[in-house]
N, C-alpha and C positions, 0 to 999 in steps of 0.2 A: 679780510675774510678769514676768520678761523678754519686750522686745517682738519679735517676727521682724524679722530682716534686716532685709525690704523695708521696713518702719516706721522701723527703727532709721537706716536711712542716710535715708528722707526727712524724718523731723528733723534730723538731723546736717544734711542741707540747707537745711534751711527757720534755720535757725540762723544757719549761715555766712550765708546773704544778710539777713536781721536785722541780723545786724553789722556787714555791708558798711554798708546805709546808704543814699541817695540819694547822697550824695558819691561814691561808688564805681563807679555804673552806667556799662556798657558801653555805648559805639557801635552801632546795629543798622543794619545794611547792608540795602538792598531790592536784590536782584541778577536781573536780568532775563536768562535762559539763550538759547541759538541757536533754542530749539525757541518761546519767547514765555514759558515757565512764571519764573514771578517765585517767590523764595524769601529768608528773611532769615537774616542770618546776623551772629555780632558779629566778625568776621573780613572784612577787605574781601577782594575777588574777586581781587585782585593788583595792581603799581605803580600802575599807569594808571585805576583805576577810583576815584569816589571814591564818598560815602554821598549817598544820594539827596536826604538833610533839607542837603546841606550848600550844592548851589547854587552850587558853585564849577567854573570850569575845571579839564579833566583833564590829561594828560599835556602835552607838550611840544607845541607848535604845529606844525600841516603844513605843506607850503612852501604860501607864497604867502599865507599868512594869518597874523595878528597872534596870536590868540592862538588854543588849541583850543577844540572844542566842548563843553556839558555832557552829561555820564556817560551819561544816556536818548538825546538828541541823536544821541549819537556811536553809539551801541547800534543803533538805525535807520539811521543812516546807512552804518554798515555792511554790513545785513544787506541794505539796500535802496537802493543807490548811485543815485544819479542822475545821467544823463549829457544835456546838451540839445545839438542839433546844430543849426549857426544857418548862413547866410549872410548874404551887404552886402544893404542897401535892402529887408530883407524883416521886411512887417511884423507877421505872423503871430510872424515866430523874436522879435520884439522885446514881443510880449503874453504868450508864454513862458515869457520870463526874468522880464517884470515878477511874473507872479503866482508862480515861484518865488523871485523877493529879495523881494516884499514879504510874503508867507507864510514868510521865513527859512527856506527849504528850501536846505541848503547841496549844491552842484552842481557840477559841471564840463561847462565849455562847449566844445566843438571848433567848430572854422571849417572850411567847404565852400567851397573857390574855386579849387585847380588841379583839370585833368583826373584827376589822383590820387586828388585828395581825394571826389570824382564817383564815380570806379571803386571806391573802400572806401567809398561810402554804399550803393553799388549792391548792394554781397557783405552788408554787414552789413544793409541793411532789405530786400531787391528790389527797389529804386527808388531815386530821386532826390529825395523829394517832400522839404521843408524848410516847417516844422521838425521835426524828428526826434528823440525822446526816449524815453529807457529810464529803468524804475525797478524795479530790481532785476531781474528776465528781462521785467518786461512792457514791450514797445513802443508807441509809442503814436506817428502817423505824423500830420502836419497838427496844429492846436490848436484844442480845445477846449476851453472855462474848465471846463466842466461835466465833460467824460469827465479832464481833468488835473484838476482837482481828485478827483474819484474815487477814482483812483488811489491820489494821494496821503492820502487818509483811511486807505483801507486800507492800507497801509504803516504807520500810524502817524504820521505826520509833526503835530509841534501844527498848530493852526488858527493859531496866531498867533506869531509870531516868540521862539523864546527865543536866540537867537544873542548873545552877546555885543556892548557897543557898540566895543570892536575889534579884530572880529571884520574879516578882509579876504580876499574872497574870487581866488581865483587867475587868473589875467589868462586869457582864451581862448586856443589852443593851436590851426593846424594840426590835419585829422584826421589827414593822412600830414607824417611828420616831412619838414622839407627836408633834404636830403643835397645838400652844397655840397662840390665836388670843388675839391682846391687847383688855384691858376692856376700856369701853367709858368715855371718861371725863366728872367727875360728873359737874350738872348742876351750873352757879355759881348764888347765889342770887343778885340781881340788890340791888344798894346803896338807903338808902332811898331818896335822893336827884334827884335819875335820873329814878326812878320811871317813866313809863308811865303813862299819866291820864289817869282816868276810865273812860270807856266810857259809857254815860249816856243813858238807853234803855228805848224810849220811849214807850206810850203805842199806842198798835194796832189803825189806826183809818178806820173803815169801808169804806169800795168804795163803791158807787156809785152815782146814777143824786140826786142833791141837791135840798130839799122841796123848793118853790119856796117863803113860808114866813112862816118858819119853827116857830117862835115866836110868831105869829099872830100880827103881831106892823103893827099901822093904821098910814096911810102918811096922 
């Protein structure tokens, strides 16, 4: 009795991977999508991503850092950028940054110190207050361990560092870019030779009707 189809092709399958063999098995990819839905696949997701068992750095390093982040890493990091706003002598911005380097939250940090950089903290939070931090849309104004860490759970971010050991994070940056206008080219002194001549200032000489024999000279 002939088997149907549907039988016939999943032997036909069950067959072919028999004879493949343990030697033969495929890469299985864990690909974590925009929306958070995770799916595997034996096809990685494209250049840049790599397979999750593998633990390795991904694409080409960002400026300012040695090497890139891993696959999940850079997934979050993505979707949930973080940005911390610091000023000098302040020591709030500096308990901040501590628990995002030593939690490996990788980051970009701006500096608050011309009047400019004041007037674009003002537009982007309503205020001045420092430190000032965004993760992903949510702000978060002043520091707390308790409400920053929060946050960062929900993002996803690990609890403990998987950043790479050289890993280098990008130096602070200006909030408003400095715009540095060229200086004027100095004046050049003219060659003694091409000198213009001086121009000779007569002296005043009074207007009006002329004495009619101003000398008194007899004709």
């Amino acid at each position: 009795m002939p088997l149907p189809r549907p039988f016939l092709a999943l032997a036909t399958l069950l067959c072919t991977l028999a004879w493949a063999g343990p030697g033969q098995a495929q890469p299985v990819y864990r690909i974590v999508g925009p929306d958070g839905k995770v799916t595997f696949s034996d096809r990685a997701p494209g250049n840049d991503a790599e397979p999750a068992r593998a633990g390795r750095a991904g694409a080409a390093p960002e400026a300012g850092q040695a090497t890139a982040l891993p696959y999940e890493l850079r997934q979050i990091a993505t979707r949930f950028p973080v940005t911390l706003y610091t000023g000098a002598d302040c020591t709030p911005c500096a308990s901040a940054r501590n628990l995002l380097v030593q939690r490996g939250v990788p980051f970009t940090e701006r500096t608050v110190a011309s009047n400019e950089d004041i007037d674009a903290l003002q537009r982007l939070s309503g205020g001045s207050s420092l430190p000032f931090g965004t993760i992903g849309g949510q702000q978060l104004t002043g520091f707390s361990d308790s409400e920053w860490t929060q946050y960062l759970d929900a993002a996803g971010y690990p609890k403990q560092s998987q950043l790479p050991p050289q890993y280098r994070r990008a130096a602070p940056t200006p909030l408003v870019a400095i715009q540095r206008t060229p200086s004027p080219a100095p004046a050049t002194a003219a060659a003694p030779g091409n000198a213009p001549p001086a121009v000779r200032q007569e002296p005043a000489v009074p207007r009006g009707p002329t004495p009619p024999n101003p000398a008194g000279i007899r004709f």
